[in-house]
C-alpha positions as protocol buffer text, in pm:
chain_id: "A"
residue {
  index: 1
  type: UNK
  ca { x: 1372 y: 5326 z: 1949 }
}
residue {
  index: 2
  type: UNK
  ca { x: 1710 y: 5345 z: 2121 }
}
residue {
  index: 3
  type: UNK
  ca { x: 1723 y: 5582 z: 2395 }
}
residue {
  index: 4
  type: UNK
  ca { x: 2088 y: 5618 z: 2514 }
}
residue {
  index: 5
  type: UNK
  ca { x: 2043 y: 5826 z: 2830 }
}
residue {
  index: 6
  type: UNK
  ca { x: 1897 y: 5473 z: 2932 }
}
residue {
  index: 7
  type: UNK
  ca { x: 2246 y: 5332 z: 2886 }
}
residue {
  index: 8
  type: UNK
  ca { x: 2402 y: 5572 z: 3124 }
}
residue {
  index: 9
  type: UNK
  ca { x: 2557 y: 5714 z: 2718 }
}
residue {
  index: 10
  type: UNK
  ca { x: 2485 y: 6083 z: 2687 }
}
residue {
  index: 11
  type: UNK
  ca { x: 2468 y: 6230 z: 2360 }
}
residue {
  index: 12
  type: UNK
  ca { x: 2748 y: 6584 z: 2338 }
}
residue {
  index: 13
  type: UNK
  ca { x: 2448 y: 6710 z: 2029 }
}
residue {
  index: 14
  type: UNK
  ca { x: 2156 y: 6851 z: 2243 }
}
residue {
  index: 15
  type: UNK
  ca { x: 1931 y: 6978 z: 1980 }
}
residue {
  index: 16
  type: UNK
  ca { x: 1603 y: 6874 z: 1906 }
}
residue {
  index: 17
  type: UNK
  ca { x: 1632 y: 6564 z: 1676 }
}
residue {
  index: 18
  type: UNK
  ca { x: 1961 y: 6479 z: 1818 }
}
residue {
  index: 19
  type: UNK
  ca { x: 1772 y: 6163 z: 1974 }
}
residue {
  index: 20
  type: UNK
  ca { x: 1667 y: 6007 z: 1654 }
}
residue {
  index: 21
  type: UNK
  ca { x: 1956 y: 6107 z: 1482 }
}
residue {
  index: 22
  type: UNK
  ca { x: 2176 y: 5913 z: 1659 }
}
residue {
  index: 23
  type: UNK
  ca { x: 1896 y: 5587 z: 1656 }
}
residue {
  index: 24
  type: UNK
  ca { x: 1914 y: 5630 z: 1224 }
}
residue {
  index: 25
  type: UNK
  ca { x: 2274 y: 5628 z: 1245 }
}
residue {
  index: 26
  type: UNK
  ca { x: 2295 y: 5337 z: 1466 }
}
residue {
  index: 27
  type: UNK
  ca { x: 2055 y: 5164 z: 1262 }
}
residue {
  index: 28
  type: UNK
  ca { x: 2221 y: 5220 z: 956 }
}
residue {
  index: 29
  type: UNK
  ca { x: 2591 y: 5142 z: 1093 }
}
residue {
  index: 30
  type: UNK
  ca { x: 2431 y: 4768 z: 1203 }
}
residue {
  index: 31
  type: UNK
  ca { x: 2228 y: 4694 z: 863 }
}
residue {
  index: 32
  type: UNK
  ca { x: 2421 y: 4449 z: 653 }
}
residue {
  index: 33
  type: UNK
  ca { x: 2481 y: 4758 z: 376 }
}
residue {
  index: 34
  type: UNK
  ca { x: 2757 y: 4902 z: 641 }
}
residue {
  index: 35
  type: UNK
  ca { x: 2882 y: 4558 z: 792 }
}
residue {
  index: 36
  type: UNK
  ca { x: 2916 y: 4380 z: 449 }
}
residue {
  index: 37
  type: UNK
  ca { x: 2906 y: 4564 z: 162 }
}
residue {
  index: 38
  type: UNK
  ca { x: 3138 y: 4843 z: 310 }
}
residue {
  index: 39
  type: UNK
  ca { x: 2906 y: 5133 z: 203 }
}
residue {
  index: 40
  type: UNK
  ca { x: 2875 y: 5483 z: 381 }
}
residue {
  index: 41
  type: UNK
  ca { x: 2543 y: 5571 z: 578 }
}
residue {
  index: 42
  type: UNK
  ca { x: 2407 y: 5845 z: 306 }
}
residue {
  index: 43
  type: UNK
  ca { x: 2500 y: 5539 z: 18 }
}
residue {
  index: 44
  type: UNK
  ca { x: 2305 y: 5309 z: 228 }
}
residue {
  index: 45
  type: UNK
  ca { x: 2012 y: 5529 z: 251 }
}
residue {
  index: 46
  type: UNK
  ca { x: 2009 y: 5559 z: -131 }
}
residue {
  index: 47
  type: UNK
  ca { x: 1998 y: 5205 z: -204 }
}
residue {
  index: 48
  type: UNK
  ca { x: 1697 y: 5001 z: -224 }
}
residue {
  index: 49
  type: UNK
  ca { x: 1828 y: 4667 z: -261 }
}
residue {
  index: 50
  type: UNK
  ca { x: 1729 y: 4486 z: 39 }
}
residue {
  index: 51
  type: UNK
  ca { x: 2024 y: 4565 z: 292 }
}
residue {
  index: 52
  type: UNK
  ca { x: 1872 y: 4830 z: 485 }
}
residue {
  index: 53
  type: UNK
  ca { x: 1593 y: 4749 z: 744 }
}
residue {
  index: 54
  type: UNK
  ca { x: 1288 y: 4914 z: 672 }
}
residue {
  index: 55
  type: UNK
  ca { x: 1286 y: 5037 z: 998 }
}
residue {
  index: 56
  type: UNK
  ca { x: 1568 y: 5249 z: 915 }
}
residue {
  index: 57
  type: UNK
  ca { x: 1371 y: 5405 z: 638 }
}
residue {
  index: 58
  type: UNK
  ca { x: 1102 y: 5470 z: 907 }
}
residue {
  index: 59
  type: UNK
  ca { x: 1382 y: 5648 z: 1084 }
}
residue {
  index: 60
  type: UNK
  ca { x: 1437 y: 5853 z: 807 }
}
residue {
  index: 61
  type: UNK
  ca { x: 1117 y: 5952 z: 791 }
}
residue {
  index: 62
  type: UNK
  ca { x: 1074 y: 6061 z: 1141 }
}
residue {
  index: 63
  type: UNK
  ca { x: 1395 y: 6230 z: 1088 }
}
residue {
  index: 64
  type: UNK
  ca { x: 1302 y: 6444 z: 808 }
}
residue {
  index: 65
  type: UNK
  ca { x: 949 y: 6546 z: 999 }
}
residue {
  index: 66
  type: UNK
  ca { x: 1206 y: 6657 z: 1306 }
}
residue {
  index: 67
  type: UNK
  ca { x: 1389 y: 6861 z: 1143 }
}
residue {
  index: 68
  type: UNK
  ca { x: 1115 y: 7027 z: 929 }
}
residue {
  index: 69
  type: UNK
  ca { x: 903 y: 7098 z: 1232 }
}
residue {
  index: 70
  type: UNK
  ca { x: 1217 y: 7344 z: 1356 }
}
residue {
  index: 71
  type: UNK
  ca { x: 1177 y: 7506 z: 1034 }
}
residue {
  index: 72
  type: UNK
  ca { x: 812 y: 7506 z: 1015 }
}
residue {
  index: 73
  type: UNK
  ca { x: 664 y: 7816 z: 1245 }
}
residue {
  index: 74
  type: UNK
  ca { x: 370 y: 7733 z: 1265 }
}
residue {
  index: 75
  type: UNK
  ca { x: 461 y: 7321 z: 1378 }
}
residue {
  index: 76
  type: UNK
  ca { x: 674 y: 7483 z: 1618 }
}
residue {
  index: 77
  type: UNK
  ca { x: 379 y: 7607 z: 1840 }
}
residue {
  index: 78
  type: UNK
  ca { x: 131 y: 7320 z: 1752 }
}
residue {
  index: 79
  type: UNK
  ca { x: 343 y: 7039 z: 1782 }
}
residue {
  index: 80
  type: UNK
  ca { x: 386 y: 6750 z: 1510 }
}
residue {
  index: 81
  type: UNK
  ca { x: 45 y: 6603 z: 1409 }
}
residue {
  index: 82
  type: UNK
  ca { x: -49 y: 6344 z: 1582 }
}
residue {
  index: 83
  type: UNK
  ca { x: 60 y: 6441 z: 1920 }
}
């Protein structure tokens, strides 16, 4: 993953998932379903056709786990499994 405190880049969003928001959108913005066929992000992520690195799918995934651990009250204390 792409940390971009590392680059001296500071991200303005300080929330939680911020982090690996910003890696799925960069990952997404540099798979040939952006560059070449001109699509949107969300379009991308809709499309199995080959274009979009599975490790943006991974991304996703940790993405979607993020964001339900804020929600979840009883992930908030415990942490995300496997921690």
């Amino acid at each position: 993953m792409m940390r971009y405190e590392e680059e001296g880049e500071t991200l303005k969003d300080k929330t939680r998932c911020a982090n690996i928001r910003a890696d799925l959108k960069m990952c997404l913005l540099e798979s040939d379903c952006c560059k070449i066929h001109k699509r949107t992000p969300k379009e991308c992520l809709k499309t199995y056709d080959g274009t979009v690195p599975e490790k943006c799918y991974a991304l996703r995934n940790v993405f979607f786990d993020c964001k339900h651990s804020i929600i979840d009250g009883r992930r908030r204390f415990r942490g995300p499994k496997g921690y």
